[in-house]
C-alpha positions in Angstrom: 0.0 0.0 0.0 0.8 3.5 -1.0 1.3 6.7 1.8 -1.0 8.3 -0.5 -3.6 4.9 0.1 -2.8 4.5 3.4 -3.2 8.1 4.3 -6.7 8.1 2.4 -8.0 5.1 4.5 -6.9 6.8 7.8 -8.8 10.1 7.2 -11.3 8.1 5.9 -12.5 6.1 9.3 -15.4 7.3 11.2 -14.8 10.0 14.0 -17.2 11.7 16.6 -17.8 14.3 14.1 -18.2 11.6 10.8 -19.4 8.5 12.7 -19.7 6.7 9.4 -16.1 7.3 8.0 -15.6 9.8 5.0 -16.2 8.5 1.6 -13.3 7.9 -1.0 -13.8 8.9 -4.4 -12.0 7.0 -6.8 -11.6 6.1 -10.3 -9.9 2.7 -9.2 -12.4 1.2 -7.1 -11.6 -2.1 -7.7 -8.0 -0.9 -5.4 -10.3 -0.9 -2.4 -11.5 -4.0 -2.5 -12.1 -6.0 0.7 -11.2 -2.7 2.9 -13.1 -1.2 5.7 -14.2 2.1 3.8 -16.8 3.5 1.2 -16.0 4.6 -2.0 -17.7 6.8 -4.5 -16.9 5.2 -8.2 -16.1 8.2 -10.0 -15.1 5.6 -12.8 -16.4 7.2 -16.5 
């Protein structure tokens, strides 16, 4: 894994503010497969 992934799935886990985690948008969303986040396919 990437910083740049890593760093994405960090900021994206729920906190008292987000409880639900933040959403990643992505035009590879087949790269988060069989991780704990949601993803907005932003795949054309």
């Amino acid at each position: 894994m990437s910083w740049a992934a890593a760093h994405s799935q960090y900021a994206a886990q729920p906190t008292p503010d987000r409880p639900d985690g933040a959403i990643i948008a992505t035009t590879a969303p087949e790269r988060w497969g069989g991780e704990a986040v949601r993803i907005l396919d932003l795949t054309p």
